[in-house]
TORKOLFI-709395 format. One record per residue (C-alpha): residue number from 1; residue in three letters; z negated, y negated, x negated. Coordinates in pm, whole numbers. Layout:
BEGIN
     n   res        w        v        u
   NUM   ALA        Z        Y        X
...
END
This chain:
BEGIN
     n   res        w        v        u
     1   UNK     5875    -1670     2385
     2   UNK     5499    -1599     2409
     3   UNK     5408    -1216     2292
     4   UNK     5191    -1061     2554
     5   UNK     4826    -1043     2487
     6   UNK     4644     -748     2396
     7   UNK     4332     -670     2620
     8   UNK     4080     -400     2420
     9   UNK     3848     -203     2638
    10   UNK     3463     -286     2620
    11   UNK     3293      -65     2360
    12   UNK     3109      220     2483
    13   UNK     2775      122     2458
    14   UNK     2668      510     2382
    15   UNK     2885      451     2078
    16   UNK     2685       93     1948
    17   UNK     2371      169     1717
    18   UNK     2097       88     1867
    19   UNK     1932     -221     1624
    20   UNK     1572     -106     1724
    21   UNK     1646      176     1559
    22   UNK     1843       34     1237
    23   UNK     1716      190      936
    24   UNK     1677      -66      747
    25   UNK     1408     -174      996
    26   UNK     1039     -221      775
    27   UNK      756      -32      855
    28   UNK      563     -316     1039
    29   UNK      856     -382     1263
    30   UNK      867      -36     1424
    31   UNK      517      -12     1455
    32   UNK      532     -318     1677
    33   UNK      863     -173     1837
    34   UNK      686      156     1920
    35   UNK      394      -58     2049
    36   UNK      633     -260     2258
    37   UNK      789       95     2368
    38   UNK      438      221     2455
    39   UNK      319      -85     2660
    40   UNK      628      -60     2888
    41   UNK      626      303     2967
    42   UNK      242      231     3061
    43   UNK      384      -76     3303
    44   UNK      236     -341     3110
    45   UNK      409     -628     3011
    46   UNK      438     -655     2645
    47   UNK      500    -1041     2671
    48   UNK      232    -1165     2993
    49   UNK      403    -1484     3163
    50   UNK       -7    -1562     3214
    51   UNK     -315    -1432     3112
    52   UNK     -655    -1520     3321
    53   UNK     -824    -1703     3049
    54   UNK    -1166    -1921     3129
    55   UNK    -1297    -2055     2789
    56   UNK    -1107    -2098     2502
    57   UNK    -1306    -1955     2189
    58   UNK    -1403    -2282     2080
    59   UNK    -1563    -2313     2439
    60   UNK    -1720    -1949     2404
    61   UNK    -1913    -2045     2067
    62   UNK    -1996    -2387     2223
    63   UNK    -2165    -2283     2488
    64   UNK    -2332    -1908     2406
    65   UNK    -2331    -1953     1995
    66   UNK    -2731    -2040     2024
    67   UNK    -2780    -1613     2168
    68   UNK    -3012    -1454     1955
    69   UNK    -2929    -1112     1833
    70   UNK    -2939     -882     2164
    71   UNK    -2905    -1121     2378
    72   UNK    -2669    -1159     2644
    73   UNK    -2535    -1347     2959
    74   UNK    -2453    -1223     3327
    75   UNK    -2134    -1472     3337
    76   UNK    -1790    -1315     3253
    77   UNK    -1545    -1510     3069
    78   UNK    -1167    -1416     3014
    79   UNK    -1065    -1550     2643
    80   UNK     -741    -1492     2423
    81   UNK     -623    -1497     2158
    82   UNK     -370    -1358     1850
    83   UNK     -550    -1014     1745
    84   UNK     -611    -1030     1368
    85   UNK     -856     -776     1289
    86   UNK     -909     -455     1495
    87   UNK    -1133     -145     1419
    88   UNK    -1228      146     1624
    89   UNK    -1487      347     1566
    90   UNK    -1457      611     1828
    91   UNK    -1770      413     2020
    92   UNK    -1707       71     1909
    93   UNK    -1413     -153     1889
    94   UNK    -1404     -437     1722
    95   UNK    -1204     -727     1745
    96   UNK    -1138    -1079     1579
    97   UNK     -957    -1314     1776
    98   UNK     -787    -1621     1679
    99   UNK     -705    -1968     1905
   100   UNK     -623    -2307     1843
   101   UNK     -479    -2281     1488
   102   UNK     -171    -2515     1397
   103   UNK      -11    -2618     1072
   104   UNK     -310    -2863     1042
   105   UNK     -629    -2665     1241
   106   UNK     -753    -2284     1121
   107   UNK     -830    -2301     1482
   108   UNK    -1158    -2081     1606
   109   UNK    -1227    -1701     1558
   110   UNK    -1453    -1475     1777
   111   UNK    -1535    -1123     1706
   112   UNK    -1529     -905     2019
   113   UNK    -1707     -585     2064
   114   UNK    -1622     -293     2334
   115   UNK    -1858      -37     2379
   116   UNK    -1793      343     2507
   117   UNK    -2118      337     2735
   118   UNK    -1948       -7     2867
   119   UNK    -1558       55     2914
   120   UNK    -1475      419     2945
   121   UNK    -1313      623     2705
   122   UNK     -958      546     2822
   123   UNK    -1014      176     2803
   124   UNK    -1183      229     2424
   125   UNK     -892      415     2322
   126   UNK     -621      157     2465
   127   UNK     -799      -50     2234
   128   UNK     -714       60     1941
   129   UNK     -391      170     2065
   130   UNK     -215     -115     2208
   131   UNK     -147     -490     2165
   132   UNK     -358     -696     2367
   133   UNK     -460    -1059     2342
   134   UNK     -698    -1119     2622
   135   UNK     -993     -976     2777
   136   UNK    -1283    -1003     2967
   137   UNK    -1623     -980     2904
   138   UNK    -1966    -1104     2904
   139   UNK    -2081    -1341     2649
   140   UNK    -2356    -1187     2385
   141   UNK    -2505    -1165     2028
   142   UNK    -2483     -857     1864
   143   UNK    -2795     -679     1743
   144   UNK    -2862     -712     1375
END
C-alpha cells in the first residue's frame, strides 16, 4: 500500500530574504542595485529593448574627427555605448563611451561632454546620477 503524499504550503514570500538585499552582497553590486532601483521608480527602463542610435562611435570620429577645437556641427547624432568613465563637475559632465570591443577589438572610445547652459540642471544632474548608455547630441571639438 502506497502512503499518502504530503503536500507543504508555498512559503510565504514575506518570510524569503530578499537576495538584493543579502549581505554578503559587495559594494559595487548594490550601487548598481540602487541604480537599477532608482531608474525604475523614475519609469525608465533599466535594460532599453532599443535605443535610437545613428552612428556608431567609430562612424562619429570618421566623419567629425577633422573639427578643430570649438568647432561644431548643426546635425544631431544618437550614439551608445558601455559608460566607462563619468565625471561631473556641477557644469560639465563628462563622459567616455565605449563600442565595438570584442575579445579580439578594443573597439572605439568617444568622450562626451554635457553642458549646464545646454541641458538643464535636471538633465546635468541625471547624469551623474544614473546609468545611461546613449544620448544625443551634436557632434563638436572641445576648446583647448
Amino acid at each position: 500500500m502506497n502512503e499518502p503524499t504530503t503536500v507543504s504550503e508555498p512559503a510565504d514570500p514575506a518570510q524569503e530574504p530578499d537576495p538584493f538585499e543579502a549581505p554578503d552582497l559587495n559594494e559595487q553590486m548594490r550601487f548598481r542595485l540602487d541604480k537599477r532601483a532608482r531608474l525604475l521608480t523614475e519609469g525608465v527602463p533599466p535594460y532599453p529593448v532599443d535605443v535610437p542610435r545613428s552612428h556608431s562611435l567609430e562612424e562619429v570620429r570618421k566623419r567629425w574627427g577633422h573639427l578643430q577645437a570649438g568647432q561644431e556641427t548643426q546635425e544631431v547624432v544618437g550614439v551608445s555605448g558601455r559608460v566607462i568613465y563619468l565625471r561631473n563637475s556641477g557644469k560639465l559632465c563628462f563622459a567616455s563611451l565605449q563600442d565595438g570591443f570584442t575579445a579580439g577589438n578594443p573597439g572605439e572610445r568617444l568622450q562626451l561632454m554635457i553642458s549646464l547652459a545646454e541641458v538643464g540642471q535636471e538633465s546635468l544632474d541625471a547624469c551623474g546620477a544614473s546609468i545611461w548608455s546613449s544620448t544625443r547630441a551634436r557632434p563638436r571639438r572641445a576648446p583647448t
